[in-house]
C-alpha atoms as an extended CHARMM CRD file, in Angstrom:
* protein
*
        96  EXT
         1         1  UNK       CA              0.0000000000        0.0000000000        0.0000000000  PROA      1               0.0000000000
         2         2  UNK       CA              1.1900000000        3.4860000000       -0.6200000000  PROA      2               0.0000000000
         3         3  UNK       CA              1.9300000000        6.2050000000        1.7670000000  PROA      3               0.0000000000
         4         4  UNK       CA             -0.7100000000        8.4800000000        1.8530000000  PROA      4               0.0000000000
         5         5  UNK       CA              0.6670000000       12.2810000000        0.5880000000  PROA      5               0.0000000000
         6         6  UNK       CA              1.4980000000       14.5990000000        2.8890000000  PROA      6               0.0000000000
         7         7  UNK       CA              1.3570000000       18.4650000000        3.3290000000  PROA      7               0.0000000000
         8         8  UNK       CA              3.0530000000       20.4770000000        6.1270000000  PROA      8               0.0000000000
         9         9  UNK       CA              1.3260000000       22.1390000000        8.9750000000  PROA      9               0.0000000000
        10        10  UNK       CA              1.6960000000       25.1460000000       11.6430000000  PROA      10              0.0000000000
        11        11  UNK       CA             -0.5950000000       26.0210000000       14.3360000000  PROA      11              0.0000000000
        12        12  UNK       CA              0.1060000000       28.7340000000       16.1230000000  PROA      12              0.0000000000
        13        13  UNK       CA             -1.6610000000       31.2090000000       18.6220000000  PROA      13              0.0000000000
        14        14  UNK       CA             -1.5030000000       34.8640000000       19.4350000000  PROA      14              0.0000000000
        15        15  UNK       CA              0.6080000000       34.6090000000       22.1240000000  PROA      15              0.0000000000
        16        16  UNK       CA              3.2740000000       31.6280000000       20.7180000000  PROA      16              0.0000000000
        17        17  UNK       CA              4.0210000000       28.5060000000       17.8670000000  PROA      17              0.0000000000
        18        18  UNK       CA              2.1550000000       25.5980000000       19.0390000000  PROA      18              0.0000000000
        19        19  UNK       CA              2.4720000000       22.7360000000       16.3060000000  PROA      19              0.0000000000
        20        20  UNK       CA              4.5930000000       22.0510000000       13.4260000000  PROA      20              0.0000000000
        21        21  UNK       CA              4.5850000000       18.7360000000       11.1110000000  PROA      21              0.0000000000
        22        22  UNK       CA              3.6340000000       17.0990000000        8.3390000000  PROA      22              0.0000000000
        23        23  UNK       CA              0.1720000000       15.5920000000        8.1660000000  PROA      23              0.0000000000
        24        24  UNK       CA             -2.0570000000       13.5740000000        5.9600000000  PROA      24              0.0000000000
        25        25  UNK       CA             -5.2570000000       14.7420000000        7.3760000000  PROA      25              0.0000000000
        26        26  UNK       CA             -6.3300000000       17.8410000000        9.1690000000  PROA      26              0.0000000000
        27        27  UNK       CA            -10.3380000000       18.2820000000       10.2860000000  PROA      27              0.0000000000
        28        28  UNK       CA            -11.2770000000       21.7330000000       12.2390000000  PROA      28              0.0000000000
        29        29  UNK       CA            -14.1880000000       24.0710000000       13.0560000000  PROA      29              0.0000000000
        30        30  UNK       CA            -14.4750000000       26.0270000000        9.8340000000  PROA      30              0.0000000000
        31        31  UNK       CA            -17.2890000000       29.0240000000       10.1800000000  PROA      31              0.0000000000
        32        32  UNK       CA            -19.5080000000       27.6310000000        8.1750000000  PROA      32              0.0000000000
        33        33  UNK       CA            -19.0300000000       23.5300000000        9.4940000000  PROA      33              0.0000000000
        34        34  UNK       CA            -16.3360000000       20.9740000000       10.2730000000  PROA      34              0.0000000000
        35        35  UNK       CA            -14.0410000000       21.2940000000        7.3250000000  PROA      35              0.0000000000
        36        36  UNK       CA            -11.0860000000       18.4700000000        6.5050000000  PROA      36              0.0000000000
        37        37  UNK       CA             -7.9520000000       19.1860000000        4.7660000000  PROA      37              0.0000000000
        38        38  UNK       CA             -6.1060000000       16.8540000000        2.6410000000  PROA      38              0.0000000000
        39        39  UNK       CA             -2.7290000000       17.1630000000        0.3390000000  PROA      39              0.0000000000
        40        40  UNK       CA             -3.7160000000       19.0290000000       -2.6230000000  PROA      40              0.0000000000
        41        41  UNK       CA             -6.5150000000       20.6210000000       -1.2640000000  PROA      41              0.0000000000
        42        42  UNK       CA             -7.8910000000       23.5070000000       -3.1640000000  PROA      42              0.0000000000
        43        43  UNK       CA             -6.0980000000       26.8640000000       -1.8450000000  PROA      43              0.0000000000
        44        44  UNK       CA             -8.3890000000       28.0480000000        0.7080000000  PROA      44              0.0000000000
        45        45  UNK       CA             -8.9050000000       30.9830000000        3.2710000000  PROA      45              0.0000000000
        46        46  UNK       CA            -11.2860000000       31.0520000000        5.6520000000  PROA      46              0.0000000000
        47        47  UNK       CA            -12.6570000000       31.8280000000        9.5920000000  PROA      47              0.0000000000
        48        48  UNK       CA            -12.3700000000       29.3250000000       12.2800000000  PROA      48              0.0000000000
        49        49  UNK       CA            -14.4060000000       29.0670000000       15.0120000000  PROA      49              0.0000000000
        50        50  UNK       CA            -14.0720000000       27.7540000000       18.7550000000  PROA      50              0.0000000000
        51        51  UNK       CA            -13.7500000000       23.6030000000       18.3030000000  PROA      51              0.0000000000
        52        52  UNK       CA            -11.2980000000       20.9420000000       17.9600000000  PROA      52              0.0000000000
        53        53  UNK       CA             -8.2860000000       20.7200000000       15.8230000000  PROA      53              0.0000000000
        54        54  UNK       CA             -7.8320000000       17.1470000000       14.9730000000  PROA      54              0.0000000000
        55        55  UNK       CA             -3.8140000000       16.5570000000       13.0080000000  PROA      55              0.0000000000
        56        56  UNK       CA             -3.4510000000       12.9320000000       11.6010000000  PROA      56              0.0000000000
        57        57  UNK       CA              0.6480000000       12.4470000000       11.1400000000  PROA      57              0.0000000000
        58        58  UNK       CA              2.0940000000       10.0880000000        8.4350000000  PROA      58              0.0000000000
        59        59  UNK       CA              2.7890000000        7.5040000000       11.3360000000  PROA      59              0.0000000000
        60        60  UNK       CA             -1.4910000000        7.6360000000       11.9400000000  PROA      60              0.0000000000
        61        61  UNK       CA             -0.6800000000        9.2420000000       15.6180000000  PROA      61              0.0000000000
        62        62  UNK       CA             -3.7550000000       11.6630000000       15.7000000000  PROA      62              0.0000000000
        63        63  UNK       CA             -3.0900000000       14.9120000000       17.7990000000  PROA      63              0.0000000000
        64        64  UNK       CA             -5.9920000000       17.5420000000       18.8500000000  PROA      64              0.0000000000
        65        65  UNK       CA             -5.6300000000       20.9400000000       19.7450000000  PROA      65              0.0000000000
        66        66  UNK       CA             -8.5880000000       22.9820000000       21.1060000000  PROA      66              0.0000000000
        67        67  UNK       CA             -8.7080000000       26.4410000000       19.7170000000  PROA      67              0.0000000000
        68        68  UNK       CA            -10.4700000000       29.5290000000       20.0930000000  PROA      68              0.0000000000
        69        69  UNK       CA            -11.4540000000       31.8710000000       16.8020000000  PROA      69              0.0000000000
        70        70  UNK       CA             -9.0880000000       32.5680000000       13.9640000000  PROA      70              0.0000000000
        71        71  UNK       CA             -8.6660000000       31.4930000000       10.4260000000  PROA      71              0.0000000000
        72        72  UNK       CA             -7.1450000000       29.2190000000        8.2250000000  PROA      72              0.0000000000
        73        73  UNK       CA             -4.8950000000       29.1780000000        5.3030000000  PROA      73              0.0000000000
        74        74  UNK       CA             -3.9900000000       26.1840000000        2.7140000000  PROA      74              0.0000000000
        75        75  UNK       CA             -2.1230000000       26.7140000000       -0.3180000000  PROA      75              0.0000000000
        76        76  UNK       CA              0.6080000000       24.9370000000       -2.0320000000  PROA      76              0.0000000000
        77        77  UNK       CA              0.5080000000       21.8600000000        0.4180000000  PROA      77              0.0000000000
        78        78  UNK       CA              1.1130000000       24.3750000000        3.3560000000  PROA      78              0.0000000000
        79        79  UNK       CA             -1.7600000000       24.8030000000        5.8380000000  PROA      79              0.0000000000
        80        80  UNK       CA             -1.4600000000       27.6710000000        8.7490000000  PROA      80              0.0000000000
        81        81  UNK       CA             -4.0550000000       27.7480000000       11.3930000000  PROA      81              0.0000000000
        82        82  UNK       CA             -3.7580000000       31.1910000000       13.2410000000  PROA      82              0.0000000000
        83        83  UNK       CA             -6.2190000000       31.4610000000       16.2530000000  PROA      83              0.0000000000
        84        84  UNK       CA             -6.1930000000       33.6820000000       19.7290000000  PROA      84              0.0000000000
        85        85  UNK       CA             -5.6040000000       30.5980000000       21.9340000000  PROA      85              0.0000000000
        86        86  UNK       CA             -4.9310000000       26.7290000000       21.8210000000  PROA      86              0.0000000000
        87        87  UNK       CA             -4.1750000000       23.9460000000       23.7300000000  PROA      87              0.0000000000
        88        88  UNK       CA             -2.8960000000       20.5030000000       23.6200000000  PROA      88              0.0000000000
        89        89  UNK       CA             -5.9440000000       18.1720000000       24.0120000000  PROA      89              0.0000000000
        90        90  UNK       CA             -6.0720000000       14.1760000000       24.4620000000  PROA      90              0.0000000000
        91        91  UNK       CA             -7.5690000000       12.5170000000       22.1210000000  PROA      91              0.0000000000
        92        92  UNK       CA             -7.5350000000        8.9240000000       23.3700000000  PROA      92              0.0000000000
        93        93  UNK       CA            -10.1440000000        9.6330000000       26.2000000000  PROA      93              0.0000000000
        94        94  UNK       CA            -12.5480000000       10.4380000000       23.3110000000  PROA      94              0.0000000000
        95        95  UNK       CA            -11.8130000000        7.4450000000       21.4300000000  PROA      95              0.0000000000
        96        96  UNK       CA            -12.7170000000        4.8730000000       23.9370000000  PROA      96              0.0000000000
């Protein structure tokens, strides 16, 4: 089976970097509904709202970040997510 393409990611929040990678899935609260991001997505700007961040590596290790409003930007493979706070959040007590 191939690997699944990847694109690179960076969270960050107002006050400092949080997350940097690459990924082969990325789902978050979009202002108009849950919106997921895969390599060559369309380019794309648009508002976040408050929600979960969910990251999918290349290894399949998921990672969630809870964030607060902001936006999002994907173009060329490179996807920013800019919001006013975020934290770390565990996902494995959610996937029980």
């Amino acid at each position: 089976m191939a690997d699944k393409p990847t694109f690179s990611v960076n969270i960050v929040a107002a006050d400092r970097p949080v997350w940097s990678g690459p990924a082969v899935e990325v789902s978050l609260p979009a202002s108009e509904g849950s919106m997921g991001i895969l390599a060559d997505h369309e380019p794309v700007m648009t508002a976040t709202k408050n929600g979960l961040v969910k990251v999918t590596e290349p290894s399949g290790n998921k990672l969630g970040f809870t964030v607060t409003d902001g936006f999002i930007a994907f173009d060329e493979n490179k996807l920013v997510v800019a919001v006013e706070t975020c934290e770390e959040t565990d996902l494995s007590a959610s996937a029980e």
